[in-house]
N, CA and C atoms as a LAMMPS dump frame, in Angstrom:
ITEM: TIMESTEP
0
ITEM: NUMBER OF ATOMS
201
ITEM: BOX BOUNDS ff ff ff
-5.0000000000000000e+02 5.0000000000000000e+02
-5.0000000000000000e+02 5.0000000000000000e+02
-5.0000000000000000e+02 5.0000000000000000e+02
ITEM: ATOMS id mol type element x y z
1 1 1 N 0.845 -1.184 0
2 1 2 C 0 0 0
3 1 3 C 0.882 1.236 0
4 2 1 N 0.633 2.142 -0.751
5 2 2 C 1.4 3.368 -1.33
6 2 3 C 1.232 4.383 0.13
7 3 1 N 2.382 5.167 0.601
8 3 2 C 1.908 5.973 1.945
9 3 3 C 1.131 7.379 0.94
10 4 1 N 1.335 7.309 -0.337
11 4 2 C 1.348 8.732 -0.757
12 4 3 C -0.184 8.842 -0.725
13 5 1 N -1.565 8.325 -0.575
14 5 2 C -2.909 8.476 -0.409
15 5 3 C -3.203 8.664 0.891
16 6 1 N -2.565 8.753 2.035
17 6 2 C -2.709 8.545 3.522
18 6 3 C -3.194 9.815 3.993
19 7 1 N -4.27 10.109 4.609
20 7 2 C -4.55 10.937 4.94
21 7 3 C -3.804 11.805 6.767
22 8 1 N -3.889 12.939 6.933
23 8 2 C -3.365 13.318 8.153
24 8 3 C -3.748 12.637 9.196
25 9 1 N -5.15 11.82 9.397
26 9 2 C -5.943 11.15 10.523
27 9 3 C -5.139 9.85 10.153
28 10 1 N -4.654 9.272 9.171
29 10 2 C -4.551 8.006 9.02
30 10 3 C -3.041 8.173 9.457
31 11 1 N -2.247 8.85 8.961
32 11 2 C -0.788 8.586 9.602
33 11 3 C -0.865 9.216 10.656
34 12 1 N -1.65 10.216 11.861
35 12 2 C -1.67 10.028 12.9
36 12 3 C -2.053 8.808 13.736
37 13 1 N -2.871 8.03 13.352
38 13 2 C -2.836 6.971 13.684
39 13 3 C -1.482 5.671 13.284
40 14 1 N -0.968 5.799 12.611
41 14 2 C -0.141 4.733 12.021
42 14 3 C 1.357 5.348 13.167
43 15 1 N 1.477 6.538 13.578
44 15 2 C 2.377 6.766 14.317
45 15 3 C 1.806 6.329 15.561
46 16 1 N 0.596 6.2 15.85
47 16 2 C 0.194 6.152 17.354
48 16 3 C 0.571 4.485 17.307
49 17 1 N 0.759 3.484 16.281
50 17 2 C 0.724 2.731 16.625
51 17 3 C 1.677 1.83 16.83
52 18 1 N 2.712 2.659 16.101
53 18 2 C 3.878 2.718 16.061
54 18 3 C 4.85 2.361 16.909
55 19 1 N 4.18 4.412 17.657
56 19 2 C 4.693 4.555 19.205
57 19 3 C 4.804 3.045 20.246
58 20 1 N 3.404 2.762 19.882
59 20 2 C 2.736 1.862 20.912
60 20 3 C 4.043 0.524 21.107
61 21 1 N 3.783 0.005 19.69
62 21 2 C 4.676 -0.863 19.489
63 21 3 C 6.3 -0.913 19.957
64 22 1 N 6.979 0.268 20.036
65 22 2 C 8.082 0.502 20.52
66 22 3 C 7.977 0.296 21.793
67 23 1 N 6.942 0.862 22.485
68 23 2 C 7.015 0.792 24.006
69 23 3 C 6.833 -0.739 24.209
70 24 1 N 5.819 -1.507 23.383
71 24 2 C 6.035 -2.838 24.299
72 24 3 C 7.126 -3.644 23.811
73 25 1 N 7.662 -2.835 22.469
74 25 2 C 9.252 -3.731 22.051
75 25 3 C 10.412 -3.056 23.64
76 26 1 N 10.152 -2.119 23.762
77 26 2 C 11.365 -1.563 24.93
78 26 3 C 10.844 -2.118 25.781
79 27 1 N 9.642 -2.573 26.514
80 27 2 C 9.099 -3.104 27.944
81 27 3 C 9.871 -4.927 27.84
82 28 1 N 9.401 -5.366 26.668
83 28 2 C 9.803 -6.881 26.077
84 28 3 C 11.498 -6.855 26.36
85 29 1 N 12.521 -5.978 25.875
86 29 2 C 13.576 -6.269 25.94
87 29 3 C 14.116 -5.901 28.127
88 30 1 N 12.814 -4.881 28.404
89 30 2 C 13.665 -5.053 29.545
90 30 3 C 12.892 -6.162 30.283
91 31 1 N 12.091 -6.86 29.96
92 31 2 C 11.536 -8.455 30.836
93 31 3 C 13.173 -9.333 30.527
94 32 1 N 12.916 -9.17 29.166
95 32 2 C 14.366 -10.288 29.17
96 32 3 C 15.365 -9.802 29.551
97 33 1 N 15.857 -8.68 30.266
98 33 2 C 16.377 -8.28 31.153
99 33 3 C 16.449 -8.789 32.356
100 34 1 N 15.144 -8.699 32.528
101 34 2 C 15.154 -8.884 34.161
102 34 3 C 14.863 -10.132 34.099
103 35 1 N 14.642 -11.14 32.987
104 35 2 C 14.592 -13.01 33.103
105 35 3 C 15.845 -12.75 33.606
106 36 1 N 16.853 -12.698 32.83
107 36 2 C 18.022 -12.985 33.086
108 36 3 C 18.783 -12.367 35.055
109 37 1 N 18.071 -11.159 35.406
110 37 2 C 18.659 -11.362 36.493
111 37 3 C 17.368 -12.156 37.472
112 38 1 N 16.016 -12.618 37.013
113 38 2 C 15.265 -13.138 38.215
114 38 3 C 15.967 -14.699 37.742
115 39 1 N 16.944 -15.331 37.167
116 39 2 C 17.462 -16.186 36.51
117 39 3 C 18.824 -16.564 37.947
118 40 1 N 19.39 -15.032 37.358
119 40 2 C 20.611 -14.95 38.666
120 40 3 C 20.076 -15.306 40.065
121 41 1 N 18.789 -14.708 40.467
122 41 2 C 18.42 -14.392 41.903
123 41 3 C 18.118 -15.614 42.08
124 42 1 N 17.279 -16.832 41.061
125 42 2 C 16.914 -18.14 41.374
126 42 3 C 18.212 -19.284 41.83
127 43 1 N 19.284 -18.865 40.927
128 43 2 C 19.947 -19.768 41.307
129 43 3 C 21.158 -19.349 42.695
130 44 1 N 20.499 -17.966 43.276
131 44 2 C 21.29 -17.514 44.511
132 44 3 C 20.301 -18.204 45.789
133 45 1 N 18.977 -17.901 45.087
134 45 2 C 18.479 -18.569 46.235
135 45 3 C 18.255 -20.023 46.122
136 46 1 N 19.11 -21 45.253
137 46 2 C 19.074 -22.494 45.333
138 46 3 C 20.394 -22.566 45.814
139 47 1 N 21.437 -21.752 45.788
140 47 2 C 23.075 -21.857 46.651
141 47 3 C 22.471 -21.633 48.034
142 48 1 N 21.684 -20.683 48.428
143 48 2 C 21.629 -20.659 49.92
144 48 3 C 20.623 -21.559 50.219
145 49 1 N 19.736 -22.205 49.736
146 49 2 C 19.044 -23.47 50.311
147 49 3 C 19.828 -24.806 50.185
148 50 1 N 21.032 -24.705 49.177
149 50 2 C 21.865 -25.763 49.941
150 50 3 C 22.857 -25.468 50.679
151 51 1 N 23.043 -24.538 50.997
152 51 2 C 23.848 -24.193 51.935
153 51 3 C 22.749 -24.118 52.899
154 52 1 N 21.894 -24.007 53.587
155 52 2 C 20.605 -24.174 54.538
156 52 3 C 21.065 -25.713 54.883
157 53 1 N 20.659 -26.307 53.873
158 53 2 C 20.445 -27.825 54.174
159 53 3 C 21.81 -28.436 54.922
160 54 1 N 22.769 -28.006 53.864
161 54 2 C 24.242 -28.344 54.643
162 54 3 C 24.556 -28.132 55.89
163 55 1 N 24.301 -26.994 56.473
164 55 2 C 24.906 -26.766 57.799
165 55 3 C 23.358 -27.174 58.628
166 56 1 N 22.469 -27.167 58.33
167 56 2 C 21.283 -28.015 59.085
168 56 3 C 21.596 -30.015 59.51
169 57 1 N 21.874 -30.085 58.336
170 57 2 C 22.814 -31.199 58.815
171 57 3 C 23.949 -31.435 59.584
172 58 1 N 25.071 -30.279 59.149
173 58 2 C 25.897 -30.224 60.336
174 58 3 C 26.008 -30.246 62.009
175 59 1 N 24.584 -29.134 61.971
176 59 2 C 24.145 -28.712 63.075
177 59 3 C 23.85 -30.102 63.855
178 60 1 N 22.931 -31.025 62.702
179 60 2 C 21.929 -32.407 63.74
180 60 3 C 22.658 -33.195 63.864
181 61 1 N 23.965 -33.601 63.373
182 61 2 C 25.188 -34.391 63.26
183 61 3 C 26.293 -33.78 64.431
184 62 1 N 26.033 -32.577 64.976
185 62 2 C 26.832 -32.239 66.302
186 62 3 C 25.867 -32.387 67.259
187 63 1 N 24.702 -32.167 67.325
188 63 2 C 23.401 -32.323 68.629
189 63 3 C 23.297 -33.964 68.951
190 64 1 N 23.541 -34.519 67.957
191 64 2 C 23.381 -35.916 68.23
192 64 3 C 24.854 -36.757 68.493
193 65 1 N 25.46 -35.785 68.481
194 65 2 C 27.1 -36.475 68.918
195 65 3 C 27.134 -36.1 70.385
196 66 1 N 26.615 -35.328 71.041
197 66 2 C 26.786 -35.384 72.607
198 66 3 C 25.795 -36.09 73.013
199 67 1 N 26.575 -36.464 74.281
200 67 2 C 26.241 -37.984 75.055
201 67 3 C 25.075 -37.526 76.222
């Protein structure tokens, strides 16, 4: 479709939609942004739940060594 028939209402609209589109292309790139650090934060909080578990064991492995 040729832009040269487009009326002023019609390419105000074709920019509005434009706009639109950019914003959820810029919102989209910062999700995969933040996958990548709720990515980081998941696997910080699976180091400190084994580190939880580890010294929870440590802990029941010294309580049960006194007599």
């Amino acid at each position: 479709m040729s832009d040269v028939f487009l009326t002023i209402p019609e390419i105000d609209r074709r920019i509005a939609v434009i706009r639109e589109n950019l914003r959820e292309l810029i919102e989209q790139a910062t999700a995969f942004s933040g996958a990548a650090d709720e990515e980081r934060t998941s696997e910080r909080i699976s180091e400190q739940e084994e580190e939880l578990e580890r010294l929870t064991k440590q802990r029941d492995e010294l309580v049960n060594q006194k007599p």
